[in-house]
C-alpha positions in Angstrom: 0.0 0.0 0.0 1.5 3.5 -1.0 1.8 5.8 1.4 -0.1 9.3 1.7 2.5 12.3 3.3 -0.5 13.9 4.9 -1.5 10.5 6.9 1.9 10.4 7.8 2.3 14.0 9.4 1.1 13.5 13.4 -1.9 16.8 13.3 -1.8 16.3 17.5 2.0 17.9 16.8 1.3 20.7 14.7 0.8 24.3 15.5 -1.7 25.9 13.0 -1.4 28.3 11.1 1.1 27.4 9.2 2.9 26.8 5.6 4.9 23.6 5.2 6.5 22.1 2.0 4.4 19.2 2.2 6.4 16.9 -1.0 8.2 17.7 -3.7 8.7 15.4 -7.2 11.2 16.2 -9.9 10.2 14.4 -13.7 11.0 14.9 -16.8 12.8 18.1 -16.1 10.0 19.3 -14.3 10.4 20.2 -10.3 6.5 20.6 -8.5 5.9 21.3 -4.9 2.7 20.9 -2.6 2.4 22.8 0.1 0.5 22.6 3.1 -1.6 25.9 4.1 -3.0 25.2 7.3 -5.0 28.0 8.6 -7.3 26.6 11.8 -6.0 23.8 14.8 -6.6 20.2 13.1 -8.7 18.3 15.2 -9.9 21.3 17.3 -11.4 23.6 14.5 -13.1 23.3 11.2 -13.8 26.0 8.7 -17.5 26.3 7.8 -17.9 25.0 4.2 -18.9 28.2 2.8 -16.1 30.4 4.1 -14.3 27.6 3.3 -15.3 28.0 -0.4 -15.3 31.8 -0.1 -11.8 31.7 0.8 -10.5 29.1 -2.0 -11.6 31.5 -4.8 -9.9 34.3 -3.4 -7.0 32.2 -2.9 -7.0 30.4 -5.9 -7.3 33.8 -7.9 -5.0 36.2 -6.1 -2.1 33.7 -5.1 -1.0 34.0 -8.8 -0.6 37.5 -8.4 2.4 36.6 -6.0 3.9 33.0 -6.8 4.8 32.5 -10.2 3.9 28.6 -11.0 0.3 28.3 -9.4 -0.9 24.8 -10.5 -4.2 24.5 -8.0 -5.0 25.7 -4.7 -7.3 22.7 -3.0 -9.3 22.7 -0.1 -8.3 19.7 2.6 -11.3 17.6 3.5 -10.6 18.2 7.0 -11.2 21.9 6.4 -8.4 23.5 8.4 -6.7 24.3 5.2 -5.1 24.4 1.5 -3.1 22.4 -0.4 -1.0 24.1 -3.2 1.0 22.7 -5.8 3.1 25.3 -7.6 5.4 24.5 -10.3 9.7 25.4 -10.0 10.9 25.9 -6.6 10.1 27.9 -3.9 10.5 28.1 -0.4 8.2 28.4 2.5 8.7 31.8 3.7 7.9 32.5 -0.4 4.6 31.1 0.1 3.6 32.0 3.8 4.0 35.5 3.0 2.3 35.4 -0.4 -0.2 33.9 1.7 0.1 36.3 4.2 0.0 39.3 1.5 -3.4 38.0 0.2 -5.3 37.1 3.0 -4.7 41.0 4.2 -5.3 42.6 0.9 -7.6 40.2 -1.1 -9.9 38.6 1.7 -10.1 40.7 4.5 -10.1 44.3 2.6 -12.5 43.0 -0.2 -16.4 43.5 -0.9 -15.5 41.3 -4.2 -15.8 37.2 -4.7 -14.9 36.0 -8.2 -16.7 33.3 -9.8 -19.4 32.8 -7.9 -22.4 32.7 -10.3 -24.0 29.4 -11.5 -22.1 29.5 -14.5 -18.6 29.8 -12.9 -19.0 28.2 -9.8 -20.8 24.3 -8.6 -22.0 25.2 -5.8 -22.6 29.3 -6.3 -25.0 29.5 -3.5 -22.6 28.0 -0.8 -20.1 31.2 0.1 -19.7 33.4 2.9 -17.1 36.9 2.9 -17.8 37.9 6.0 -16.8 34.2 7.6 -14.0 34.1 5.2 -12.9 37.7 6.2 -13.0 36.9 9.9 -11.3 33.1 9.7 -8.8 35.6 8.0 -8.5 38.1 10.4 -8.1 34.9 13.2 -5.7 33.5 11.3 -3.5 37.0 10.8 -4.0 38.2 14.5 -2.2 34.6 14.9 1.2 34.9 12.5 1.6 32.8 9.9 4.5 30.0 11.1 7.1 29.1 8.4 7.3 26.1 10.3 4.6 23.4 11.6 5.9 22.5 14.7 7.6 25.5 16.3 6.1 29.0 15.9 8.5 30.9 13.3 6.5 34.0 12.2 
């Protein structure tokens, strides 16, 4: 049976929020990295599916502005945060503060949700700003860590 990184990571260990280089795989030439964005506790919180959503458009559109390579930005089942798998290299500090960047300019000072009518979005009706905007603000008030298991901010 192949092992799955994310099963492997102990979440009782972790400090959230954080950005961690979560695997990396180098083919044909080509050098991709996933990273972990986790925003809330695992195990203690759980964002609500529609800021949840709210917050992976705004993610998933503004992150580009920042990283160069932006494959996908995914939400975790567990809902305490994003996977993101970027083309080239980067490092984590890259990434927290491009995270760090959007959630204050793009989530928390916005009116604006992109793609969220029927015909851009499969589940339109499910979002929420203003519980993406204040997840957000929680998560800022916090430091991001560059680090999972020691608070590096």
């Amino acid at each position: 049976m192949a092992k799955v990184e994310s099963f492997e990571l102990d979440h009782n260990q972790v400090l959230a929020p954080y950005v961690r280089l979560a695997g990396a795989e180098d083919q044909d030439g080509a050098h991709i990295e996933k990273y972990d964005l986790r925003l809330l506790q695992p195990n203690q919180e759980a964002l609500p599916t529609s800021a949840l959503h709210t917050l992976e458009h705004l993610l998933a559109v503004n992150l580009r502005d920042y990283l160069t390579g932006v494959i996908d930005l995914s939400p975790m089942g567990c809902r305490t945060g994003f996977y993101l798998i970027l083309w080239g290299h980067h490092t984590t500090e890259e990434v927290r503060d491009a995270l760090k960047l959007v959630l204050e300019k793009h989530v928390v000072a916005t009116d604006f949700v992109p793609a969220v009518s029927a015909k851009e979005c499969g589940n339109y009706r499910d979002h929420s700003l203003f519980s993406a905007q204040e997840y957000a603000k929680q998560v800022l008030a916090q430091g991001i860590s560059s680090d999972p298991f020691e608070r590096k901010v």
